[in-house]
N, C-alpha and C positions, 0 to 999 in steps of 0.2 A: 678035127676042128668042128667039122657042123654037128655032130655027137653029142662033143661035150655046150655046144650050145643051144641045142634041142634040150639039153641035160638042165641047166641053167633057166631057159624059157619055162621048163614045167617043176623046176622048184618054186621062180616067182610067182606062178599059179598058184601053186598050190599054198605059197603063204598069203596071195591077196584073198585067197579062199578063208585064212583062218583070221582076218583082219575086217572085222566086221567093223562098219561105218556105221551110225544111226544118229536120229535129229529129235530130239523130246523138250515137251515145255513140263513146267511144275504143274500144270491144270490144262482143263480141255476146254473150259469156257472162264471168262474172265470178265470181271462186271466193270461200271463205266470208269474211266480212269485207273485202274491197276498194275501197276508195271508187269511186263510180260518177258517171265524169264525161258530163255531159248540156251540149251545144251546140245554140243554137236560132241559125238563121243565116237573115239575106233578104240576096239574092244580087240585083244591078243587073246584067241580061246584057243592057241594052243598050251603045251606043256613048258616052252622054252620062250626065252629074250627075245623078242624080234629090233632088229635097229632098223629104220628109215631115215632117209634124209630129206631134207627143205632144201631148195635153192631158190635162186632170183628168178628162178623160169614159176614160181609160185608166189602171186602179187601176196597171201596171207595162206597162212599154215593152214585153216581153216577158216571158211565164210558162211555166210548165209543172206536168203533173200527172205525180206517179208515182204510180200505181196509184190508190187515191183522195186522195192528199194532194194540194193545191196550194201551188207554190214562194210566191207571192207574199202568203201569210197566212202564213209563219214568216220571211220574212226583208226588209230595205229596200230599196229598187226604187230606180233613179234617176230624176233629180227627172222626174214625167208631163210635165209640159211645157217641151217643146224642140223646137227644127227641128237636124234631123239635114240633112247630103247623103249621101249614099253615091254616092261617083266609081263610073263605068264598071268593070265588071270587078270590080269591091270586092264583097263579103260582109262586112256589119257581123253579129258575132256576139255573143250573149251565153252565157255560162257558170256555171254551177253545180258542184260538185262533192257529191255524197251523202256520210257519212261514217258506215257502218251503229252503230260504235261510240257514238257524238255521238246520234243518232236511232232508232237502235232501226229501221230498216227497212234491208231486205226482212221486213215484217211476218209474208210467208209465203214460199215457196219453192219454185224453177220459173219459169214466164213473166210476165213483166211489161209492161203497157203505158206507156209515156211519150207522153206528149201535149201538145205546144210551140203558142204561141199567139201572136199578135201583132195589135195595133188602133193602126191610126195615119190622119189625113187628109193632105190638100193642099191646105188653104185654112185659117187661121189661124178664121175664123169657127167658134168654137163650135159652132154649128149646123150646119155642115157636114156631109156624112156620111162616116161613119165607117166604112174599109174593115179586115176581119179577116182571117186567113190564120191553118190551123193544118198542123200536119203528125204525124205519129204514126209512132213505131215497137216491136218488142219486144225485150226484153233477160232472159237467164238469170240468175237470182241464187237462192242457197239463201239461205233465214229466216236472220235474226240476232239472236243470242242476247242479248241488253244493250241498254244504252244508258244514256243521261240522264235523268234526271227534275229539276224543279225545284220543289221543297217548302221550306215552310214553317212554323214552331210557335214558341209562348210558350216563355220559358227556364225555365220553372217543369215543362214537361216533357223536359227537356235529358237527362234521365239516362236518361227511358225509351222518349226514340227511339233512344238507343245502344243500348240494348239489340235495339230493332227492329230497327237496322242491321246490327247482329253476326248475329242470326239468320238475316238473309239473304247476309247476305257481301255488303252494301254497303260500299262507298267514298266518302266524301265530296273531291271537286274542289275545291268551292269555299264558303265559308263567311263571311256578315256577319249585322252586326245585333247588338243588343244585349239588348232586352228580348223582341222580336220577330226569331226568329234566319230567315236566307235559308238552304239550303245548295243546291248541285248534288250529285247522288247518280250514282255510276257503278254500273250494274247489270253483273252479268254472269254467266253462263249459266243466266239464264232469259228467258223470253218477255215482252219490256216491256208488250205491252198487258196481258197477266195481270195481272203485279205493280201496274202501274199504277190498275188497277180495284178490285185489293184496296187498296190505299195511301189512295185515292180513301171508300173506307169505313174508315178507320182514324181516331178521335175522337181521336187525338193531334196530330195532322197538319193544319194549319189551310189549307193549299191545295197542290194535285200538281198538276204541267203538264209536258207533253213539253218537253223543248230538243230542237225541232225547230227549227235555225234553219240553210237549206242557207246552204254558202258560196257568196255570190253576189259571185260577179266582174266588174269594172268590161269594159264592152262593148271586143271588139276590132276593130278593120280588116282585114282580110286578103283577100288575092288570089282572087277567086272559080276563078282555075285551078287552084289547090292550095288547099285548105283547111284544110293544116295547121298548126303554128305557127309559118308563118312569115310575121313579124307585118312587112310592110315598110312603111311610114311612121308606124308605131303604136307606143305604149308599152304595154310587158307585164310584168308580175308572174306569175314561178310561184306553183304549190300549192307551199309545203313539203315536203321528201321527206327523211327517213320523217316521216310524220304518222299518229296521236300519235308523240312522239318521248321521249327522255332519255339523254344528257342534250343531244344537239345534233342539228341540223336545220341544211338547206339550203336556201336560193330562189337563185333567179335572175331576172333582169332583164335588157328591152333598151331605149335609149335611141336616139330615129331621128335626134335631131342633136344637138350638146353643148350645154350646159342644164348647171345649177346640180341637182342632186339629193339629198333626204333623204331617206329612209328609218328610221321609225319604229316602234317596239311597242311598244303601249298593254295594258294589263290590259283586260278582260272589264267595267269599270265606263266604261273611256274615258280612264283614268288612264296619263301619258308614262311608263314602265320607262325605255327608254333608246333611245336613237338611233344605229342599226347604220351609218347612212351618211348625213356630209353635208358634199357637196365639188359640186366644180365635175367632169362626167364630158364625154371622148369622145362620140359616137356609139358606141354596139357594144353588146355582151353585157358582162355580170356574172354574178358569183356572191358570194354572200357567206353567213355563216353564223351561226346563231342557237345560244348557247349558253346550257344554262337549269340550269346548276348552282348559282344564286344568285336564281333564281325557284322560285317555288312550284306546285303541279301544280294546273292551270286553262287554261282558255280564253284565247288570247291573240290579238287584232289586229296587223297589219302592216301599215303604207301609206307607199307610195310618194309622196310630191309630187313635182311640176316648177311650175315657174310656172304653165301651164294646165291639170295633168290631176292628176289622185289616185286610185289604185288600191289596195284595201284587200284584205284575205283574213285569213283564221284558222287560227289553228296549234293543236294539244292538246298541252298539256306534263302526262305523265303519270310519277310517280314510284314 
């Protein structure tokens, strides 16, 4: 018995050995405003399959921190439990993108550390143990000036948060409610956590919360030889380019064999807009284009379906 479990302990070695973790951005400095994309990737350089599992004892399949914020407290992770394989040669990645306008970070400006995480087992048993792997790099970014806040108040002071707004050269995105009004506020050039703190003591204002919520992109495949995007037997969704946008934007898409596909935009509540694509596709690349001259300026979702996969992401439509 302790044999074969001494036997058991130095195979899981020897596969966390060949289960390389790493954290990479698409650039090493990044000028004022620029979304900052962060990839957390474990890399199978052995010759054969590896299978790992997720469970609930893992809050997200993988995380990361910029500076001190962590991804997986503003945004939905995919479901903790599943068994993954990752084939030989494969890098399963996951993807973020920062959006300083959206969040208000680079809070300051100069060096930044990112720090990518990852807890998974190989035995379905709960009680199993549980192996982690992180990786850390740094990235140049100057402070950014704005961002979102998400407030709150009675309509009974509706005149004299306008007025609050005017004075600072706020923007409002996005606006519900009736008696008890929602709004999203676009800041801009000032320092969110300031404003934030003063907002935060302001007795008309019945609650302030960042929209910090990165876009977290559905996990890719990709070829641990190149680990760019070149996504071969995987389905991929672009970011939007230009994001924010007005009054149109672009994605792209690739499909690894032909499938039935739609493609959908939801409003910022979960509500269908309209459906940009839905046919029967090829195998191959797409492009297609998001025109928002008939929408209103807010946060909006886009997801891909096929029969087995869904890929979401977020676009800003600013007017």
């Amino acid at each position: 018995m302790k044999t074969a479990f001494v036997f058991f302990m130095l195979l899981f070695v020897n596969i966390i050995a060949q289960l390389e973790f790493h954290v990479t951005s698409d650039k090493e400095s990044y000028e004022y405003g620029e979304p900052i994309s962060i990839t957390c990737g474990l890399i199978n350089k052995t010759d054969s399959t590896i299978g790992i599992l997720f469970s609930s004892y893992s809050s997200c399949q993988a995380s990361f921190e910029f500076d001190n914020y962590t991804s997986s407290n503003w945004s939905a992770c995919l479901p903790t439990f599943q068994e993954i394989n990752i084939p030989a040669k494969y890098s399963r990645e996951y993807n973020w993108v920062l959006h300083p306008e959206i969040i208000g970070l680079p809070g300051t400006g100069g060096q930044h550390k990112v720090i990518c995480s990852i807890s998974y087992r190989f035995q379905p048993d709960i009680f199993s143990e549980i192996f982690s792997q992180s990786d850390t790099i740094n990235i140049e970014a100057p402070m950014f000036l704005g961002g979102q806040l998400n407030v709150s108040f009675e309509i009974v002071d509706d005149s004299l948060v306008t007025i609050l707004r005017d004075s600072l050269g706020i923007g409002v995105v996005e606006r519900e409610g009736s008696s008890n009004i929602y709004e999203v506020w676009q800041i801009q050039n000032i320092a969110i956590d300031s404003i934030y703190t003063d907002l935060q003591n302001n007795d008309l204002l019945k609650s302030v919360e960042y929209n910090r919520l990165f876009e977290y992109n559905s996990i890719d495949l990709v070829t641990s030889v190149n680990v760019s995007n070149q996504l071969e037997h995987s389905y991929y969704l672009s970011n939007a380019y230009p994001n924010p946008f007005n009054p149109t934007t672009k994605i792209e898409y690739f499909i690894p064999t032909d499938t039935e596909i739609k493609i959908v935009l939801y409003d910022i509540l979960g509500n269908k807009v309209k459906t940009l694509v839905d046919d029967y596709k090829k195998m191959g690349n797409y492009t297609i284009e998001i025109n928002g001259n008939n929408l209103t300026s807010g946060v909006y979702i886009y997801k891909m379906l096929s029969k087995n996969h869904a890929i979401s992401k977020k676009v800003l439509l600013i007017k």
